[in-house]
Structure formats: structure tokens, C-alpha cells
C-alpha positions as CSV (number, residue, x, y, z in Angstrom):
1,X,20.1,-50.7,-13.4
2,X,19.2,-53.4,-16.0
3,X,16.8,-56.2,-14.3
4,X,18.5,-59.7,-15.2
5,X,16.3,-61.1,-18.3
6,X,14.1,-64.4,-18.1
7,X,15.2,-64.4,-14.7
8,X,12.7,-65.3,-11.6
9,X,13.2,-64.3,-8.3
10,X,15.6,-64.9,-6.2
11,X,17.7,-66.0,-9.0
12,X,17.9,-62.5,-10.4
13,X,19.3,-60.8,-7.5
14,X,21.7,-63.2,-7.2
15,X,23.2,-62.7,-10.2
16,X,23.1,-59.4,-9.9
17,X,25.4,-60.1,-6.9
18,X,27.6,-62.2,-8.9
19,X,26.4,-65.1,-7.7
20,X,25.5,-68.1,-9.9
21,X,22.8,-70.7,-9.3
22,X,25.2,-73.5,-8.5
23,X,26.6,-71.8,-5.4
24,X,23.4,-71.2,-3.9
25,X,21.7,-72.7,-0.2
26,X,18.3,-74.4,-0.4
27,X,17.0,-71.8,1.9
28,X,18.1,-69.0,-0.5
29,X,15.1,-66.7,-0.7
30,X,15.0,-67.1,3.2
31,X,18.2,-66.2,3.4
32,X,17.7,-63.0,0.9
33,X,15.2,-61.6,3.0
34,X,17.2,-62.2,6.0
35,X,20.3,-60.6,5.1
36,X,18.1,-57.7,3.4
37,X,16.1,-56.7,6.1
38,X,19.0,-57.1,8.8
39,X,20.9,-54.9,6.5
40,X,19.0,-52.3,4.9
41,X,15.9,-49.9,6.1
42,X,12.7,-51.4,5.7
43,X,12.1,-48.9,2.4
44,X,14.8,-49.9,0.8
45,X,14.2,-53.4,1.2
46,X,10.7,-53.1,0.3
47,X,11.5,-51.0,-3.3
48,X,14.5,-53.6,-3.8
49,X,11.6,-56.7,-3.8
50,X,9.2,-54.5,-5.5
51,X,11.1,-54.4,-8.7
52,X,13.1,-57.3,-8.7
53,X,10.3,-60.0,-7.0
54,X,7.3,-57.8,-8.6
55,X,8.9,-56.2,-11.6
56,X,7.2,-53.2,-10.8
57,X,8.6,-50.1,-12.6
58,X,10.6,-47.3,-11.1
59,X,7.8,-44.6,-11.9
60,X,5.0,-46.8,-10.3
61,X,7.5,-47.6,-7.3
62,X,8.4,-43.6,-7.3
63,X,4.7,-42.8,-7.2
64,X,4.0,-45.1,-4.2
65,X,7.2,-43.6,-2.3
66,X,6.4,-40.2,-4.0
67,X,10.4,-40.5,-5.0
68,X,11.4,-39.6,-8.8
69,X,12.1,-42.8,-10.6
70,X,15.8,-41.5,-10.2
71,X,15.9,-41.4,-7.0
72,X,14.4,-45.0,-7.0
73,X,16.9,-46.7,-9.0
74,X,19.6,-44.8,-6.8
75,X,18.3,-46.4,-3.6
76,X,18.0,-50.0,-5.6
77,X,22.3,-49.5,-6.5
78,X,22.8,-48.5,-3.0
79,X,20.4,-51.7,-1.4
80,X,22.5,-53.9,-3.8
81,X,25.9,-52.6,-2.7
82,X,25.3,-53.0,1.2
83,X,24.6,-56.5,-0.2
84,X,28.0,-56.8,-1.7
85,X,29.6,-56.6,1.6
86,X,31.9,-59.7,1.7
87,X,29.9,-60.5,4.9
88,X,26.9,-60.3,3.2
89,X,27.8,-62.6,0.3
90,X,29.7,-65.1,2.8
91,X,26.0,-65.7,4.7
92,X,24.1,-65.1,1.2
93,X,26.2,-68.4,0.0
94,X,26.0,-70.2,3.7
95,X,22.3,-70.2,4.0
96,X,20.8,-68.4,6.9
97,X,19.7,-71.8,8.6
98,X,23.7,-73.2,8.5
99,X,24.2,-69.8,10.0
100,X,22.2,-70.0,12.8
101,X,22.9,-73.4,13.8
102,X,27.3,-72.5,13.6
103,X,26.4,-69.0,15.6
104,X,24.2,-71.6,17.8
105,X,27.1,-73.5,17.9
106,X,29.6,-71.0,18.5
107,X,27.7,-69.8,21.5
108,X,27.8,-73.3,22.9
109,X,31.3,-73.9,22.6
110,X,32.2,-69.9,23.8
111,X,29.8,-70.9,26.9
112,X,31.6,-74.5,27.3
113,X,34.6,-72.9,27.2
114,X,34.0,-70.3,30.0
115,X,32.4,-72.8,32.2
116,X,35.9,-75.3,31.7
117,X,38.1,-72.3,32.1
118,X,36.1,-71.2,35.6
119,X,36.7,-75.3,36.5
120,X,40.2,-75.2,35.8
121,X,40.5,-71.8,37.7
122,X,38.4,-73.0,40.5
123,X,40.6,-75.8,41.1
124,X,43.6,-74.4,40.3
125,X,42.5,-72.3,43.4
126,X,41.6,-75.0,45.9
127,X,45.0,-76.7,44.8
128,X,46.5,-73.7,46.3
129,X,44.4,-73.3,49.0
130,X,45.3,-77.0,50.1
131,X,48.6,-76.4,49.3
132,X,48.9,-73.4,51.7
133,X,46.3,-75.3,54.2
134,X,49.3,-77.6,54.4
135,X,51.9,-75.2,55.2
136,X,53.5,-76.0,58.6
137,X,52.9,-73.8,61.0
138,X,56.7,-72.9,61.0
139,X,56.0,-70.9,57.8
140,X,53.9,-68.7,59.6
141,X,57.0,-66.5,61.4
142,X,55.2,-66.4,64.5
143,X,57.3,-65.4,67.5
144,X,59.0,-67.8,70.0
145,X,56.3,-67.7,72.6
146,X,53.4,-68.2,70.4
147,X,55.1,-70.7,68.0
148,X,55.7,-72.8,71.1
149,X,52.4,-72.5,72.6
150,X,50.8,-73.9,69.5
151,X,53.4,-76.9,69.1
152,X,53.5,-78.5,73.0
153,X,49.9,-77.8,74.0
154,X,47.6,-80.6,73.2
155,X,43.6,-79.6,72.3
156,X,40.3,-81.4,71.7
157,X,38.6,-78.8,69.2
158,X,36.9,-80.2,66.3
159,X,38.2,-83.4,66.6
160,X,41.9,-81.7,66.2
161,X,44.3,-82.5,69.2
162,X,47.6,-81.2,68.1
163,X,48.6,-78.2,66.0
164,X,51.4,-78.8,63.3
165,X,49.7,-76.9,60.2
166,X,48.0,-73.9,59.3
167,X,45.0,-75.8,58.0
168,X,44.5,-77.1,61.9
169,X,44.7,-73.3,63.0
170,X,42.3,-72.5,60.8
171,X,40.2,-75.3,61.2
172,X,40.0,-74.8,65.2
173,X,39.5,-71.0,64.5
174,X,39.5,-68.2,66.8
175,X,37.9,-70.1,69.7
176,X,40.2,-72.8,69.3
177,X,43.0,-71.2,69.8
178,X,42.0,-69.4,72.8
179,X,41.8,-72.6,74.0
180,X,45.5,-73.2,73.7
181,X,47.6,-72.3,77.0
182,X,50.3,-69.6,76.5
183,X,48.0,-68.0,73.6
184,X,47.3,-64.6,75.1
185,X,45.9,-61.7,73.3
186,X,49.0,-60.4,71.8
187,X,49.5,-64.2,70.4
188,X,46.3,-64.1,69.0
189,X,46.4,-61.1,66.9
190,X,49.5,-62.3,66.0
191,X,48.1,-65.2,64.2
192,X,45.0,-63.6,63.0
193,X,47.2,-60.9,61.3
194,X,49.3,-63.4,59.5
195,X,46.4,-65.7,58.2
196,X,44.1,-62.4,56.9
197,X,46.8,-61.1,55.3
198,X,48.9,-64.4,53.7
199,X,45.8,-67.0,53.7
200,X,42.9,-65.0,52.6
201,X,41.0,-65.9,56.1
202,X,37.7,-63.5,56.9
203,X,39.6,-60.4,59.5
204,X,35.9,-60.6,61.0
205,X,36.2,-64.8,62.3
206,X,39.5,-63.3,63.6
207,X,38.7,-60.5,66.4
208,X,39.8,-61.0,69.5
209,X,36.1,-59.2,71.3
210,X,34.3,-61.9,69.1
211,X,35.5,-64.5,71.7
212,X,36.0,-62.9,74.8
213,X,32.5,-60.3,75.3
């Protein structure tokens, strides 16, 4: 390795990365040591600075490592070629403050973006939820005898008096609709089978003990 003459530091790494003074950050040295210590042992860094911050010589760097001077300038080419990484050149160049404000940045908008995703889903969801809370309760399939029960008996439950949609069956609930004449335990099972399975309703606000122990 041949140390970059009349050179100070961190000008002469750089060059010895190919790159010139006119493409560097003002936070260059900062971003040096960044990018060297996030890449490289701790050693290696520290021999790297050592002879091109220091100018300290391979044998006096050898003897403080007990390495050979060979074995020095070895792990100097290697420290400089993890350096090359195109990575590595791409953040040498950017400056290690722009860097953390875009990753800053990125995190904001990859967080802004979950949250409006989870929105739209959310009410993408209660769109379909009021869509089925909607249905009519003709969509339900119930049989005759229960499907008539529910359409010519008038109620006072939670401010509802008649039954025309799911939503006021499941608004009423279980007690409700014992309430309703002609709504006997086979009727009731009958419903509460049909909204747990096609309306997502809890099976356990839908037992027929819950509202007759």
C-alpha cells in the first residue's frame, strides 16, 4: 500500500477510495468513522486510522498488535476493500447525517403507510359489515315458520319494533328474539347458526341456555 502524498486526513482515504474532494459531504470524517466502525472489527478500524490519520508505520503498528508489518498492510487492503462496497461508497458520498434523516424518513413514511393501509382496511371492513348489517332478513334462508315469526310480530327491544334486517336481529340479540312469538328453540338456533357462521357474530351471545337458565 502506498499512503496518498501531501495528503491529510480524511482526504487521503478518500482517494484511496477513488473518491475526489469535490464529491465529498461536510460531515465527511463523521461519516468515515461511521461507515468504518459499522463495517469493519474494531482492530481493523483502529490500524486503518493509525496509519492513514497517524501515519504511523506498519512495524510500529505490527509491534503494538504483535502482527508482522505484513500482516498489517494485509488487514489495511482488506479494511479498504469492505470500504469499496458500492454501499459503502453510496453513504461515504451521502454523508452519514443525510443518511440518517432519509432512513428517519423512510421509517416515517413505511409507518404512515401501514397506519393508512390499516385505515383503509378498517373501513373497507365496516363498509362490509354495514353492508351485510343491511341485508334483509330474506337473505338469511331461514325457514317458513321462523322467517314469518320475525316479519309479523311487532317488538319494543332497544328502541327496535319491527324486524326487516339482519342488523335489527343482531341489534336486539339473543334476548330479543326470544321475545318474538313463534320463535321457539329450534328457530333460535336456526338464526344464531346463520349469523356465526355468515356474519361473524360471537357463537357465545348466541346460546340458547344464556337466556333461558
Amino acid at each position: 500500500m502506498n499512503i496518498i502524498q501531501d495528503m491529510p486526513f480524511p482526504l487521503n482515504v478518500f482517494a484511496e477510495l477513488g473518491i475526489g474532494s469535490a464529491e465529498l459531504p461536510k460531515d465527511a470524517e463523521a461519516t468515515l468513522y461511521y461507515v468504518l466502525y459499522s463495517e469493519c472489527r474494531q482492530r481493523d478500524a483502529d490500524i486503518l486510522l493509525m496509519r492513514y490519520r497517524d501515519n504511523i508505520s506498519l512495524k510500529d503498528i505490527g509491534s503494538s498488535y504483535l502482527l508482522s508489518p505484513a500482516r498489517v498492510h494485509s488487514l489495511t487492503n482488506e479494511t479498504l476493500q469492505k470500504l469499496k462496497k458500492e454501499e459503502n461508497i453510496n453513504l461515504l458520498c451521502k454523508g452519514v447525517k443525510k443518511y440518517i434523516a432519509e432512513e428517519k424518513e423512510k421509517s416515517y413514511q413505511f409507518g404512515l403507510g401501514k397506519y393508512q393501509k390499516n385505515f383503509q382496511q378498517q373501513k373497507e371492513e365496516e363498509r362490509i359489515y354495514e353492508d351485510k348489517y343491511n341485508d334483509s332478513i330474506e337473505k338469511l334462508n331461514l325457514m317458513p315458520r321462523t322467517y314469518n315469526a320475525l316479519l309479523d310480530n311487532e317488538i319494543n327491544f332497544n328502541g327496535i319494533r319491527m324486524i326487516s334486517k339482519v342488523g335489527d336481529i343482531i341489534a336486539i340479540g339473543g334476548k330479543g328474539i326470544l321475545q318474538v312469538k313463534g320463535i321457539g328453540m329450534k328457530g333460535f338456533d336456526e338464526i344464531a347458526e346463520i349469523l356465526v357462521k355468515e356474519y361473524d357474530e360471537d357463537p357465545r351471545k348466541w346460546r340458547w341456555r344464556r337466556y333461558r337458565e
